[in-house]
N, C-alpha and C positions, 0 to 999 in steps of 0.2 A: 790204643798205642801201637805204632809198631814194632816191628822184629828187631830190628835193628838200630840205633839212634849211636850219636857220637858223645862223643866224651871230651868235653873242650875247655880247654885253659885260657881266658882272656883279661884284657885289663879294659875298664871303664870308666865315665865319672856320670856322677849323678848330684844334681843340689852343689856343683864344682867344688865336688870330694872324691877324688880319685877312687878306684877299689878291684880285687882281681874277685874273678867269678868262677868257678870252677861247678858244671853242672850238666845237662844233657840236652840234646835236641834232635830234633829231625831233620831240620838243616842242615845243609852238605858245607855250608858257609856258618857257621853261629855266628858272625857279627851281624846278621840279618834277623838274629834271634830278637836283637834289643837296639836302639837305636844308639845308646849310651855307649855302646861295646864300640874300643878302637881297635886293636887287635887282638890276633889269636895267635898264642903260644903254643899250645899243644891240640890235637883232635886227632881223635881212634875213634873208628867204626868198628862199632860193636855188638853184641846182641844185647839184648832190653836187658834180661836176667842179668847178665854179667855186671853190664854198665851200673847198674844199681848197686849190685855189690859192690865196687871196685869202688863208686861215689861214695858211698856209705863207710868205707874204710879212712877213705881221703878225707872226709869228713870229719869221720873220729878222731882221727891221727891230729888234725889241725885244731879242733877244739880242744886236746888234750895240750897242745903246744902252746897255743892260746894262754892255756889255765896256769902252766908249769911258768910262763915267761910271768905272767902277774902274780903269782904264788911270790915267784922271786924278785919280785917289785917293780919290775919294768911296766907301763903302761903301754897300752897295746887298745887304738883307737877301735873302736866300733862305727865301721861306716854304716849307713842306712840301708845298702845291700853290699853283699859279699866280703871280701875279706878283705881287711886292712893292709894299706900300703907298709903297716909296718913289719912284714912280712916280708922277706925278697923273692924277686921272682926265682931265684936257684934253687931257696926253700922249698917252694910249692911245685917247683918239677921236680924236685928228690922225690918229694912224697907221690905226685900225681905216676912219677914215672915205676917208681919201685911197685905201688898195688897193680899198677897195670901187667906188669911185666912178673909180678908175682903171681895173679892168677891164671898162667900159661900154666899153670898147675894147679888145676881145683882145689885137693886133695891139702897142697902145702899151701894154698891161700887160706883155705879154711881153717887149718891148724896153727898160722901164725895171726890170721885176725880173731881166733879166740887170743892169743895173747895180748893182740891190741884191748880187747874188751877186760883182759884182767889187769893193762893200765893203766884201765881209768881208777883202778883202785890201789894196784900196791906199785909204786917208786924201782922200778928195775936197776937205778944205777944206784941203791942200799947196797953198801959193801956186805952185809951182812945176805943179799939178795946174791949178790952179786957170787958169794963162794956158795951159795945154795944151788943155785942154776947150771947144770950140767947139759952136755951132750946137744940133742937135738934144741930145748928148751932155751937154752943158754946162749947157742949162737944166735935163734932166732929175739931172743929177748935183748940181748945187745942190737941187735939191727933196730928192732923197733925203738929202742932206747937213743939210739946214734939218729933215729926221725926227729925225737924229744931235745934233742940236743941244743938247736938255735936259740942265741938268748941276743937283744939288739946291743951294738955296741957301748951305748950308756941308757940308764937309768930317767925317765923322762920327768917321775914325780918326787924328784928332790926338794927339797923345801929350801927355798931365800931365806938367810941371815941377815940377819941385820949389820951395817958394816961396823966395823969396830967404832968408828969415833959418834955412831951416833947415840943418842944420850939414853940411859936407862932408867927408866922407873924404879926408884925404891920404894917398897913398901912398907 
């Protein structure tokens, strides 16, 4: 592998299912990465170490949002590769651009993506969470919370009623 690779945000279709991709390469271009790929949103040159991390975060963060939006009932497609259209693309530059521009500091990337990893377990917007968290832990657990935050505007797995006049079965 080499030293350096990019960091790149794009949207594709594949099986004509739309989907964004967010991943690495060596390509100065990543739509050359895959043929599927139409454009590129975002790409940083970066180093191997870094880019990994920084994916690794983006990653978290969008499985975790993934989890929070279904938890909450929204249904939230699984394409065959990468991430669901039903995600916007603002979303996934909040998040691709915050770990990037967060790890301009080792130091405080490291110590806010241990909070992403204690996401995946405790609910940071618990009121009860919420007056626990102080100081440095506090602002950084609202930011990552405010990542968690996107929920689609309706509900996809509501259930059809029946309409009033049609006839019911007594038992």
């Amino acid at each position: 592998m080499s030293e350096i690779l990019f960091l790149y945000l794009v949207n594709g279709e594949k099986d004509g299912k739309g989907f964004w991709k967010i991943s690495l390469t060596t390509f100065s271009d990543p739509l050359e990465e895959d043929n599927c790929f139409f454009e590129c949103y975002r790409k940083e040159l970066i180093g191997t170490e870094a880019a990994n991390k920084i994916l690794n975060a983006i990653e978290i963060t969008i499985e975790n949002l993934i989890n929070d939006c279904r938890n909450d009932g929204y249904k939230i497609i699984t394409p065959s590769e990468g991430i669901s259209y039903d995600l916007p693309l603002t979303i996934l530059e909040e998040i691709y651009d915050f770990w990037l521009n967060l790890y301009q500091d080792n130091k405080l990337f490291k110590k806010v993506f241990a909070l992403l990893i204690a996401r995946k377990r405790i609910n940071f917007s618990d009121p009860a969470m919420i007056k626990g968290l102080k100081g440095f832990t506090g602002k950084w657990a609202k930011e990552i919370e405010r990542l968690h935050s996107y929920r689609p505007s309706s509900k996809r797995n509501i259930v059809p009623k029946d309409p009033m006049w049609s006839e019911k079965k007594s038992g």
